[in-house]
C-alpha positions as CSV (number, residue, x, y, z in Angstrom):
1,X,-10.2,-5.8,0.5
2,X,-7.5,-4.1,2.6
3,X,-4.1,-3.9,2.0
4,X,-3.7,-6.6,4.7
5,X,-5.9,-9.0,2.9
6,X,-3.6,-8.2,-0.9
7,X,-0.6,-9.3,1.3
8,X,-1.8,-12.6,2.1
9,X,-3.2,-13.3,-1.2
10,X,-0.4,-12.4,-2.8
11,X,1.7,-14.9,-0.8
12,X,-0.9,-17.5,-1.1
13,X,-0.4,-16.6,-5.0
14,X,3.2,-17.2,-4.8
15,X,3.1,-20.6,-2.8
16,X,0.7,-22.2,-5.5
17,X,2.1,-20.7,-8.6
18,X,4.3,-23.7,-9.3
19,X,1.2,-25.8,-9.4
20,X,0.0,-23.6,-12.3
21,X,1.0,-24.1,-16.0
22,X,3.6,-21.0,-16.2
23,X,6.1,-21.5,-18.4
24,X,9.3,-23.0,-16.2
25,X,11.0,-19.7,-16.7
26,X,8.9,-17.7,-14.7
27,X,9.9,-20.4,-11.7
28,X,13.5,-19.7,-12.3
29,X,12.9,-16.2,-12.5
30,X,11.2,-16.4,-9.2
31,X,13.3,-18.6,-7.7
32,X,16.2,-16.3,-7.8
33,X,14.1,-13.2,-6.9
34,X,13.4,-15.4,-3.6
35,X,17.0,-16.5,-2.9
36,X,17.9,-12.4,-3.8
37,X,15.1,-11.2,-1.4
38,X,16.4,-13.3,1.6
39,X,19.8,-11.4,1.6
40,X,18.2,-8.2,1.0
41,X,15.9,-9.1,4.1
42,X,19.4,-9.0,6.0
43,X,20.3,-5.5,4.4
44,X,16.6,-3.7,5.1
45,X,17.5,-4.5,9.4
46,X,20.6,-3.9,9.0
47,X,21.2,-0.9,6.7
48,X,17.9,0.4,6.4
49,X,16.9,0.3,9.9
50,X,20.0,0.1,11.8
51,X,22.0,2.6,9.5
52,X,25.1,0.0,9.4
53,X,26.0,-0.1,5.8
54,X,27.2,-3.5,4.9
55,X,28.8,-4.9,1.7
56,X,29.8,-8.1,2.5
57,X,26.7,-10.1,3.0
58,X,27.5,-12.1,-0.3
59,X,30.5,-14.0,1.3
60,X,27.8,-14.9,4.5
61,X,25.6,-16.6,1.4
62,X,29.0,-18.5,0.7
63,X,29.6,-19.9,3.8
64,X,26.0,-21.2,3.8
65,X,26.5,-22.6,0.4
66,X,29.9,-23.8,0.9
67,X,29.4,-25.6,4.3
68,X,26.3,-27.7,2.7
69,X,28.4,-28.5,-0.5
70,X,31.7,-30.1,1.5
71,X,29.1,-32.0,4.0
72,X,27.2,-33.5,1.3
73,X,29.4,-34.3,-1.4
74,X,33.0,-34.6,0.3
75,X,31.5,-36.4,3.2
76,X,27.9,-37.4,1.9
77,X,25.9,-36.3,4.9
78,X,22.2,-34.4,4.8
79,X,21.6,-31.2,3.4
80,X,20.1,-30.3,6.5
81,X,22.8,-31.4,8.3
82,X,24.7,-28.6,5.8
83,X,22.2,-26.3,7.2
84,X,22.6,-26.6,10.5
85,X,26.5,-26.5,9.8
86,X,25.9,-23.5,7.4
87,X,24.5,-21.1,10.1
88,X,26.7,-22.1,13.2
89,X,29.8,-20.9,11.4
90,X,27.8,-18.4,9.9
91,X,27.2,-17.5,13.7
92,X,30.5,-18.0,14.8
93,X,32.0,-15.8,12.1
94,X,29.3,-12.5,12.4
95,X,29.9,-12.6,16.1
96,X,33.5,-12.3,15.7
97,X,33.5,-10.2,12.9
98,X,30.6,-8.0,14.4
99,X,32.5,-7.7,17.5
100,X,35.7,-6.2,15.8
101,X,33.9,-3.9,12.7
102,X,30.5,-2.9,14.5
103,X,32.2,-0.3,17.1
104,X,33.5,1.4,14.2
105,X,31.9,4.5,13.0
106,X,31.4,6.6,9.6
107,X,33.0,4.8,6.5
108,X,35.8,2.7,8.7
109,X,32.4,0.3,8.7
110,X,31.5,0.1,4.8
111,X,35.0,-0.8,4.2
112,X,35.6,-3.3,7.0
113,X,32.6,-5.0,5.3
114,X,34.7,-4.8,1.8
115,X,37.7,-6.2,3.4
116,X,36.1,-9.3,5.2
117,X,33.9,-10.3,1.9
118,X,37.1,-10.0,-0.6
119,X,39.3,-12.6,2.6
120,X,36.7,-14.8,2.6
121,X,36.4,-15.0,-1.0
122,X,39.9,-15.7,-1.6
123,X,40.3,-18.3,1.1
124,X,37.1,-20.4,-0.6
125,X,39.2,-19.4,-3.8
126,X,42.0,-20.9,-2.9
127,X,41.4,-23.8,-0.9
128,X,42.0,-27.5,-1.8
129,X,39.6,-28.8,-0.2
130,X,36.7,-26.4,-1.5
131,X,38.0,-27.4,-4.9
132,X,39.7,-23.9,-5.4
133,X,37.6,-21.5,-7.9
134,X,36.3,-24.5,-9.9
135,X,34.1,-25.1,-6.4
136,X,32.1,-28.0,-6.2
137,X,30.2,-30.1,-8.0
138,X,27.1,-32.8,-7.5
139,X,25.4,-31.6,-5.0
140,X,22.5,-34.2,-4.1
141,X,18.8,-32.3,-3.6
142,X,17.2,-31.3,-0.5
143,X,14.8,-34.3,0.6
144,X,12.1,-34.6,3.2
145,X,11.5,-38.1,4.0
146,X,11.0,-39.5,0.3
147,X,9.6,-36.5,-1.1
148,X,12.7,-34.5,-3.6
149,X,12.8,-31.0,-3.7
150,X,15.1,-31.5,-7.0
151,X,13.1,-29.9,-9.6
152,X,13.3,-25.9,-9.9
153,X,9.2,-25.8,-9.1
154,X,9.6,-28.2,-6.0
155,X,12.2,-25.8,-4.5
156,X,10.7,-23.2,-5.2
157,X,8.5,-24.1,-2.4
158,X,11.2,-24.0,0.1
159,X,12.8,-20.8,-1.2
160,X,9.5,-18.8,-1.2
161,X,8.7,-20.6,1.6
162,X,12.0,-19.2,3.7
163,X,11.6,-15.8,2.4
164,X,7.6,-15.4,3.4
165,X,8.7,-16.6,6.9
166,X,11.7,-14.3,6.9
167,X,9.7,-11.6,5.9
168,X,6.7,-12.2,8.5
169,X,9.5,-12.4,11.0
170,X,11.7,-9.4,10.1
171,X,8.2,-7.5,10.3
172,X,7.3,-8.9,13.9
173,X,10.4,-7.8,14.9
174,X,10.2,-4.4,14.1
175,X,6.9,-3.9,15.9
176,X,8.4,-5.3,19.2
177,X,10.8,-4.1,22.0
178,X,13.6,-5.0,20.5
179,X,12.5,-3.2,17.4
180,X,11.7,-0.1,18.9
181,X,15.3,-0.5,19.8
182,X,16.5,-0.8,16.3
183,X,14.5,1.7,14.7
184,X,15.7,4.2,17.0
185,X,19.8,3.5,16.0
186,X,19.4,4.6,13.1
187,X,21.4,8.2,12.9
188,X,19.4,9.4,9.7
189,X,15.9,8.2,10.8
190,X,16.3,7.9,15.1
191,X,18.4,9.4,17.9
192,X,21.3,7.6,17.8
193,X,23.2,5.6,20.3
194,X,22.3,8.1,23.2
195,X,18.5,7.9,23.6
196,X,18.4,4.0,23.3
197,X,21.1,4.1,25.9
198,X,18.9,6.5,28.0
199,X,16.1,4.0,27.9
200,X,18.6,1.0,29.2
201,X,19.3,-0.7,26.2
202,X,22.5,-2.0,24.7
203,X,23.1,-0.4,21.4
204,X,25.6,-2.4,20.4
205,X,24.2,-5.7,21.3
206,X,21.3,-4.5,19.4
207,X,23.7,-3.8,16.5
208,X,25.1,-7.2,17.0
209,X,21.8,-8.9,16.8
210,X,21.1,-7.0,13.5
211,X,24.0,-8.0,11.9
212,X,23.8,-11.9,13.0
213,X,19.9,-12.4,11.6
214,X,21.2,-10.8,8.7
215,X,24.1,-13.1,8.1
216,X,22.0,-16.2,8.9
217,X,19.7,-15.1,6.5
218,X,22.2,-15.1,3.4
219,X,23.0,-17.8,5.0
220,X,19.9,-19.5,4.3
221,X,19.8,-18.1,0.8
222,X,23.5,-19.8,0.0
223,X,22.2,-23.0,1.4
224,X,19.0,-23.1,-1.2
225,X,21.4,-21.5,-4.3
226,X,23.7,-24.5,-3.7
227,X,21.0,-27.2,-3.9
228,X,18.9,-25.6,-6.9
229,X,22.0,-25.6,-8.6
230,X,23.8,-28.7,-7.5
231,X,27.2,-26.5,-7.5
232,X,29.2,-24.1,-6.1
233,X,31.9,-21.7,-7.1
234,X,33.4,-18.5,-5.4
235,X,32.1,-16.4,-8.4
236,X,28.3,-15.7,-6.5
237,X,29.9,-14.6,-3.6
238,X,32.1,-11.5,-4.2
239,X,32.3,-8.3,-3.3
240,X,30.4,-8.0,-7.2
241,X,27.0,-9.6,-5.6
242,X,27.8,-7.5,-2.5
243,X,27.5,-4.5,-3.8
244,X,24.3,-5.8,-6.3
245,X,22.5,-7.0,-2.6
246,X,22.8,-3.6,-1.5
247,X,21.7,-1.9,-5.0
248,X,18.6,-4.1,-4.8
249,X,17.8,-2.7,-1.1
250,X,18.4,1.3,-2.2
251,X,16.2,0.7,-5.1
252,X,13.5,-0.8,-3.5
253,X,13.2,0.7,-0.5
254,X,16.2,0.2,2.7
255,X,13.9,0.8,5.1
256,X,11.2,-1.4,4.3
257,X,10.3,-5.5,3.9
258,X,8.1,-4.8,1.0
259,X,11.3,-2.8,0.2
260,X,13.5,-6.2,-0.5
261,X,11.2,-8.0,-2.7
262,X,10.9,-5.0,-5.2
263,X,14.1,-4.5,-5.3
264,X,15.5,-8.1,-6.2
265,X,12.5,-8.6,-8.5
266,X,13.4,-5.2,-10.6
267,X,17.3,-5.9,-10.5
268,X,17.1,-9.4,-11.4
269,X,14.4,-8.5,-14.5
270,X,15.7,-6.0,-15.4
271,X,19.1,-6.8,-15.7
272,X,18.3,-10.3,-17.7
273,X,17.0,-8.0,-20.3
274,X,19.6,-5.6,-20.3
275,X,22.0,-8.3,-20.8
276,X,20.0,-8.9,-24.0
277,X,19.1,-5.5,-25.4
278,X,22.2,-3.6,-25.1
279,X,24.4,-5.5,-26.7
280,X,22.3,-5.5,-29.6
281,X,22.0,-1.4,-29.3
282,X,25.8,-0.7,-28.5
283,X,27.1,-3.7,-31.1
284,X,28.8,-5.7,-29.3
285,X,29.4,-7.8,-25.7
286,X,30.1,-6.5,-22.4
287,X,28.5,-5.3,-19.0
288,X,26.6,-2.4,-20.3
289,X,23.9,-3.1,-17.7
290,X,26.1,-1.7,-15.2
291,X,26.6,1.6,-16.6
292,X,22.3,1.4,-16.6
293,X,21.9,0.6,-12.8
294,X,24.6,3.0,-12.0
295,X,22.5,5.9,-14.3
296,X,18.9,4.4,-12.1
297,X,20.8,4.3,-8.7
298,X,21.6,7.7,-9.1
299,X,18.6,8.7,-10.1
300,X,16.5,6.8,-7.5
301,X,18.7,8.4,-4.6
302,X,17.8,12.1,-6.3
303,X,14.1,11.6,-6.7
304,X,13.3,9.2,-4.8
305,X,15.8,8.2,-1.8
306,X,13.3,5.8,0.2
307,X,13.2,3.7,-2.7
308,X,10.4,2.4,-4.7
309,X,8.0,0.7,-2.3
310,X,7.0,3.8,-0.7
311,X,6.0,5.3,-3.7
312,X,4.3,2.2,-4.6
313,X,2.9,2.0,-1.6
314,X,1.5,5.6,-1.5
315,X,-0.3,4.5,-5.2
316,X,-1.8,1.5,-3.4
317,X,-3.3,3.2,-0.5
318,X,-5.1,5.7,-3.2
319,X,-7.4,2.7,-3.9
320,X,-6.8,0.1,-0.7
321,X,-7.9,1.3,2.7
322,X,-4.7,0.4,5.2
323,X,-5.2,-2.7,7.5
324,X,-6.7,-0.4,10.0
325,X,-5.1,1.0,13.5
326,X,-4.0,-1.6,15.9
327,X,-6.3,-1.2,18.9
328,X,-4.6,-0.3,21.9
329,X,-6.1,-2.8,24.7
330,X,-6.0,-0.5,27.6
331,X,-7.7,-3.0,30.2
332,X,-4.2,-4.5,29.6
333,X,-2.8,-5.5,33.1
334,X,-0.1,-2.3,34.0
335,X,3.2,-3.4,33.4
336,X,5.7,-3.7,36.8
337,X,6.7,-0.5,38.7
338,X,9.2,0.3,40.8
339,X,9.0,1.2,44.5
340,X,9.1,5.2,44.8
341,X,10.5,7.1,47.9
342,X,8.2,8.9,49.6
343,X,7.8,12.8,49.4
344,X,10.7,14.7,51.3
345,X,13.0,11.7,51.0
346,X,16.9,11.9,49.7
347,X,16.5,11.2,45.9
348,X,19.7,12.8,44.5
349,X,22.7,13.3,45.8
350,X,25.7,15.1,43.8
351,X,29.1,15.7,45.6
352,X,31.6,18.1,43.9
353,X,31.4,16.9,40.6
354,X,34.0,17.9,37.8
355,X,34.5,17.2,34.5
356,X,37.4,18.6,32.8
357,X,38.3,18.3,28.6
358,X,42.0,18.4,28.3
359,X,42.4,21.7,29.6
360,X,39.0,22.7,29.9
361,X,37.3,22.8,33.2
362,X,33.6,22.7,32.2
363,X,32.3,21.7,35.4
364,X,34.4,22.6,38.4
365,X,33.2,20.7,41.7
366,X,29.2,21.2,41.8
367,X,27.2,20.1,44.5
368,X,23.0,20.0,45.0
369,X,20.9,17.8,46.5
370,X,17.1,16.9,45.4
371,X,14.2,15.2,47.1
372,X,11.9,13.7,46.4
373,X,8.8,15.7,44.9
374,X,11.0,18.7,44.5
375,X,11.1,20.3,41.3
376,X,15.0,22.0,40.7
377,X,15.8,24.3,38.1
378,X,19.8,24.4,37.5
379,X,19.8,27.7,35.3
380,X,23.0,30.2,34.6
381,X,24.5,31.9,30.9
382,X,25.2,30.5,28.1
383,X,28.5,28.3,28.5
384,X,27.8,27.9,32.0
385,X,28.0,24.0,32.2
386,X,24.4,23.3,32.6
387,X,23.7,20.8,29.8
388,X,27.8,19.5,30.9
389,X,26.2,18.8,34.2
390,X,23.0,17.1,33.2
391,X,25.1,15.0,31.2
392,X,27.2,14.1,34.2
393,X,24.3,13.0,36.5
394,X,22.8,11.1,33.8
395,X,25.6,9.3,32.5
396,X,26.1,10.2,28.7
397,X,29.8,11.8,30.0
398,X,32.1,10.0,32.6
399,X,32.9,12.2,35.6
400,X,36.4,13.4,36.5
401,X,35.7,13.9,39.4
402,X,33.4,13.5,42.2
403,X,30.3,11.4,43.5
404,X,26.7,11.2,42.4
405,X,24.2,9.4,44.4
406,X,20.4,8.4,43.4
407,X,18.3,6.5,45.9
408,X,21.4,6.2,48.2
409,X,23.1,4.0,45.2
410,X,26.3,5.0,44.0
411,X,25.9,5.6,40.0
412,X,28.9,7.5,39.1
413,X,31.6,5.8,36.8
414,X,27.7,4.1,35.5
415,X,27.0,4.6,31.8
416,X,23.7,6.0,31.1
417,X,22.2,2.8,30.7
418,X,22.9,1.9,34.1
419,X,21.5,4.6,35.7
420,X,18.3,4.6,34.0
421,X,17.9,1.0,35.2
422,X,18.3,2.5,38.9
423,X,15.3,5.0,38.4
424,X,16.6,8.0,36.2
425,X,15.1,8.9,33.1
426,X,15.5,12.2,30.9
427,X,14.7,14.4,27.7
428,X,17.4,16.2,25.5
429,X,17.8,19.4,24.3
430,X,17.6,18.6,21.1
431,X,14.5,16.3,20.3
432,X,15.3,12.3,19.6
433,X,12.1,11.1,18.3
434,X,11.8,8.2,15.5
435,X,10.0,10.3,13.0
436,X,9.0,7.2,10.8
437,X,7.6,5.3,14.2
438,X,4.0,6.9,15.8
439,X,3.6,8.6,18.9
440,X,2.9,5.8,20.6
441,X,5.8,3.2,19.5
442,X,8.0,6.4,20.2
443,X,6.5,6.4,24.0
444,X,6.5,2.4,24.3
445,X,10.6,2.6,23.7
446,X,10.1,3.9,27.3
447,X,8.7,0.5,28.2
448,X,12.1,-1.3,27.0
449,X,12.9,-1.8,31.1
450,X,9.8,-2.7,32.0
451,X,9.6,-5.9,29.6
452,X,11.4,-8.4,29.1
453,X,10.7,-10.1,25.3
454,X,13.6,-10.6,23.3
455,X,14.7,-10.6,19.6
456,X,13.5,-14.3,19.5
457,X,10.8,-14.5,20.8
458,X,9.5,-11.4,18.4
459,X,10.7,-12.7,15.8
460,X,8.4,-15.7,16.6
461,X,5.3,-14.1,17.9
462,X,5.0,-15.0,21.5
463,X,5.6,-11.6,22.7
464,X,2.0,-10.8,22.0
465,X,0.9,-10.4,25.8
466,X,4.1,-7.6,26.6
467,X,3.2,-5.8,23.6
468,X,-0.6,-5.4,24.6
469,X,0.5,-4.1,28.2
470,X,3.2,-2.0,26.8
471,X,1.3,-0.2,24.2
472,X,-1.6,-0.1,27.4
473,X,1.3,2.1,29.4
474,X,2.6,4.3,26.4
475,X,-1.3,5.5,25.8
476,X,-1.7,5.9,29.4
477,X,1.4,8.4,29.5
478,X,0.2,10.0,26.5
479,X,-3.3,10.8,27.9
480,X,-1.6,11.5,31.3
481,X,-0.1,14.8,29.1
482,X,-3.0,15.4,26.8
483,X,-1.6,13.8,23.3
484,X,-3.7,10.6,23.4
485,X,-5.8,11.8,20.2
486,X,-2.4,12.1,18.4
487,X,-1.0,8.2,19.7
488,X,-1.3,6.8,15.9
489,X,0.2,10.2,13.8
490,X,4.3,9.7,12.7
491,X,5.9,11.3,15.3
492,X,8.0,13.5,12.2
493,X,4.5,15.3,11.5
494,X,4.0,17.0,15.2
495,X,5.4,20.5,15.9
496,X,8.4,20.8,17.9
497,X,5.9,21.8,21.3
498,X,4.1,18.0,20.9
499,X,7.6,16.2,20.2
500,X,8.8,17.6,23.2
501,X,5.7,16.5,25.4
502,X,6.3,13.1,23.9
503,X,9.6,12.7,25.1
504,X,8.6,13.3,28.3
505,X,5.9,11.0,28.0
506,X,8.4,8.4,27.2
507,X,10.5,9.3,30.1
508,X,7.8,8.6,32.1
509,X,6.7,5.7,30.7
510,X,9.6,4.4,32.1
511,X,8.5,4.7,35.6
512,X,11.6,6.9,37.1
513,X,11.8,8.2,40.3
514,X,14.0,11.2,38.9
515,X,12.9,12.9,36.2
516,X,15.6,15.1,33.9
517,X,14.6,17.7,31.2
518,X,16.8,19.1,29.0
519,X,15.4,22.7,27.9
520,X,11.7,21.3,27.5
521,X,10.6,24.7,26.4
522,X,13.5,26.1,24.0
523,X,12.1,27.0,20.8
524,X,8.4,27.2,21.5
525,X,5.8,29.2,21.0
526,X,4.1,31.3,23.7
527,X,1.1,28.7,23.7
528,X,3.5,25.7,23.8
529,X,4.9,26.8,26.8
530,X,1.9,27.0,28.6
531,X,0.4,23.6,27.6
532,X,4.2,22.7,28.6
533,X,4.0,24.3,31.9
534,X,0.3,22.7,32.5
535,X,2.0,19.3,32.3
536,X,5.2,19.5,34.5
537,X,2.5,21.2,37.3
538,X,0.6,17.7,36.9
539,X,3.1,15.6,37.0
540,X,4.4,17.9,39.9
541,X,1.3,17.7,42.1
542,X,1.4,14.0,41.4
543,X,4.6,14.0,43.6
544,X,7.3,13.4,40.5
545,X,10.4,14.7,41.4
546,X,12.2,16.8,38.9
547,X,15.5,18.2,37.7
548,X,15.4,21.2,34.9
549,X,17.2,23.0,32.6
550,X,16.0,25.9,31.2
551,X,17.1,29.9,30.0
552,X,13.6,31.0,30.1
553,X,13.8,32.6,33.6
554,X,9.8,32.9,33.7
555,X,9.1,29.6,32.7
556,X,11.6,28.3,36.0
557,X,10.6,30.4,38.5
558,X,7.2,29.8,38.0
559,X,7.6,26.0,38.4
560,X,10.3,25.2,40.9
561,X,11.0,24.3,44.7
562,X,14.5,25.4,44.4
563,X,16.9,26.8,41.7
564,X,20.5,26.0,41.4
565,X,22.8,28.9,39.5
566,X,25.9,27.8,38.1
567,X,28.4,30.2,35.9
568,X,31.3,29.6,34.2
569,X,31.1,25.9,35.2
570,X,30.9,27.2,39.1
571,X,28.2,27.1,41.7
572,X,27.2,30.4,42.2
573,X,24.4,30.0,44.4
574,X,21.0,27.9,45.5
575,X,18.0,29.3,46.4
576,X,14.2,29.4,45.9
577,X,13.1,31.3,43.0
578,X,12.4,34.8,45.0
579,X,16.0,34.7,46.5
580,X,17.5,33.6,42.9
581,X,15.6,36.9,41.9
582,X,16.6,38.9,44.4
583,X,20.7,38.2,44.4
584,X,22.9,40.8,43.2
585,X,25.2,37.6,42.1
586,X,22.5,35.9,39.4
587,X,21.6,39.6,38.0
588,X,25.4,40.2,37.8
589,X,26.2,36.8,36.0
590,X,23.0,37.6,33.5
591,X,23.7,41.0,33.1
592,X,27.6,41.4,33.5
593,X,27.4,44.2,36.1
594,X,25.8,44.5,39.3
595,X,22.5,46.8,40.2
């Protein structure tokens, strides 16, 4: 048995445990570990793998619950019909409220997310027609056709039934393009907004998709609480259960499905007994299981910050072999690719460029040319503007000034994204890998432009065809630079020399024309340079036009056509590599005098 195989039969188990003489309060148990575990879902994409910390997802589970209730009791229509109601305003109200709080940044976010739960609690506190905070009452059951879902064990079904799905989906997401996307937000665990950008994605959208599914799915788990218990009231949906969702999450693991499940079940156990034992211990009523999770959350993010499932995971694979690597089908049909000049062509034009902070003039009216199959090395001090200027071409910093040109296209006043869609593509100085993603879901992010499958269609598993020939291209690229052997390890396990070669094997599985690298060969070893220079000479004889930054002198003039010097934000000179050598001007901006 693999641990693929325990999966399935553990949700096989939990589909037909109703059937099976358990005593009913093992159903209710369950049944609220289920409805717990859909919100948490939410919480893992959004918090644990987007790195947007939300509190509020409890008032999302109150508009579900609260939509259903006025629809079928004030106006006696379907439950699904409250369904359907439930998640459009659901939909409505996390795109407008993800449009104003998701641009914001360090806490601003957390507390946006307090403020919007404690207004919409209030307002279902304190409207008429939602009854006020006595809520409402009499809620008919979920039906299908004649068949009642009224009993605790019948809807049980259709909880655990809605949080395996949401589960299988949430996981087919995150091994998809959009996915990759996600995974790589993440501050803590990915690169940030910059490298997603770089591969032509829309962080924020992305951001914005996270924070819908997650809404939708409280709002799910608000629908089924109202109809198991045939009421509502505002008490559920605080900012209380808001912060509980997110306790359950840490505990079990943020980043992780299996992550959700342990968590709910564990809260919701533990604190039933809690509520027993310790008023017996301490002699007397009150919330002392608060003071208890507060003690185990601390403790949980000392020893063990990922959560529980990973350590129970870790125990598992001790004794279960893993559901084996997913073959990479490289017969696959290539993905599209884009029409490349030919050698000696303009590539890259850049006209007098400036970029000035306040003050500040870091870049003050460069100018170089590339094309195509040229290698350029842009080299000068320390402070010079070099990394300024990459930036600048590439679109991470608006210009001041000036005019860029790739492929005879305009692209200045273009955000990064832009430009990478026109046939630029780039590393950075400092690596921005996904250390929990492998080698070669880090290389497919550099597929994202190249496919087309979207969250949806992930979610639902038709994207099975783009994944095959994208997963095809990222190995191709990583044998292309000799790390094939290494496609499956966690990207966080390679030395700094590999990362860097598989960021530039993601930059090239994006098919660009123009190639930018960002100090490839800052902070390795002797031997790592060489297998770093072996590569960019392949790629170079293969006619791939590049544009590098670098301080190791040897390491440039070894590989370049040309070499641009710039200091103190200025062009100094262009040359090939023996006249860069040989001007008095470099070895007097190196060495502050002249020889």
């Amino acid at each position: 048995m693999t641990r693929t195989h325990l999966s399935v039969a553990a949700a096989v188990l939990l589909l037909v445990l109703p059937f099976a003489p358990v005593p009913d309060f093992w159903i209710t148990q369950l049944n609220y570990i289920g409805l717990f575990s859909l919100v948490v879902l939410g919480l893992v994409l959004l918090t644990g793998v987007g790195g947007l910390t939300s509190f509020g997802q409890a008032a999302f589970a109150g508009i579900g619950a609260y939509a259903t209730a006025y629809l079928s009791t004030t106006l006696a229509l379907s439950p699904w019909l409250g369904l359907v109601a439930g998640l459009a305003i659901t939909l409505v109200l996390a795109l407008v409220i993800g449009l104003l709080t998701l641009r914001m940044s360090g806490h601003y976010l957390p507390l946006a997310t307090i403020c919007w739960c404690l207004a919409l609690f209030y307002l279902v506190g304190n409207l008429e027609a939602l009854g006020k905070y006595d809520g409402l009452l009499g809620l008919p059951p979920i039906t299908l056709g004649d068949f009642s879902f009224q009993s605790e064990r019948r809807i049980y079904l259709l909880i655990w039934l809605a949080a395996l799905l949401a589960a299988l989906a949430v996981t087919r997401l995150l091994d998809s393009r959009p996915g990759r996307i996600m995974r790589a937000l993440n501050t803590n665990r990915g690169g940030g907004a910059t490298m997603p950008e770089a591969m032509g994605a829309s962080t924020f959208r992305y951001k914005l998709v996270m924070f819908v599914i997650a809404a939708l799915l409280a709002s799910v788990s608000g629908w089924l609480y109202a109809h198991m218990q045939r009421s509502v009231n505002p008490s559920p949906f605080g900012i209380k259960f808001g912060i509980e969702y997110l306790f359950m999450a840490v505990l079990g693991g943020i980043g992780t499905v299996g992550g959700a499940f342990t968590g709910a079940a564990l809260v919701k156990l533990a604190e039933d007994q809690l509520k027993v034992v310790l008023p017996l211990i301490f002699g007397g009523s009150g919330n002392y299981e608060i003071i208890v999770f507060g003690v185990v959350l601390v403790l949980v993010l000392r020893f063990a910050p990922d959560g529980l499932w990973p350590l129970m995971s870790r125990v598992i694979a001790r004794w279960l072999p893993g559901a084996g690597r997913r073959a990479v089908d490289e017969t696959a049909p290539p993905l599209s690719a884009r029409s490349h000049p030919q050698r000696g062509a303009p590539l890259l034009d850049v006209r007098k460029i400036r970029k000035q902070f306040g003050g500040l003039v870091a870049v003050n009216d460069i100018s170089f040319a590339i094309r195509a199959g040229d290698i350029v090395g842009l080299i000068g001090p320390n402070g010079a503007g070099k990394s300024t200027t990459f930036n600048l071409v590439s679109g991470v910093l608006p210009l001041t000034s000036g005019e860029v040109e790739l492929l005879g296209q305009r692209v200045d006043g273009r955000g990064s994204r832009d430009i990478a869609r026109a046939g630029l593509s780039r590393t950075f100085q400092h690596v921005k890998l996904v250390p929990d993603m492998t080698v070669l879901d880090n290389v497919a992010l550099g597929t994202y432009l190249r496919t087309q499958s979207g969250t949806l269609r992930a979610m639902l598993g038709l994207n099975a065809a783009e994944e095959r020939q994208a997963r095809a291209e990222a190995m191709r690229q990583l044998r292309r630079i000799g790390l094939a052997d290494q496609a499956h390890e966690l990207a966080g396990n390679l030395a700094l020399g590999p990362q860097r070669l598989v960021e530039i094997a993601r930059a090239l599985a994006s098919d660009p024309s123009l190639l930018l690298l960002d100090e490839p060969a800052a902070g390795l070893r002797h031997k790592e340079k060489e297998a770093l220079a072996e590569v960019l000479k392949q790629l170079k004889a293969e006619g791939l036009s590049l544009l590098l930054v670098e301080h190791d002198m040897d390491f440039v003039m070894k590989l370049t056509d040309r070499i641009v010097v710039m200091e103190f934000g200025r062009w100094l000179m262009e040359g090939t590599p023996a006249e860069v050598q040989a001007s008095p001007a470099v070895r007097a901006a190196y060495l502050g005098a002249d020889e």
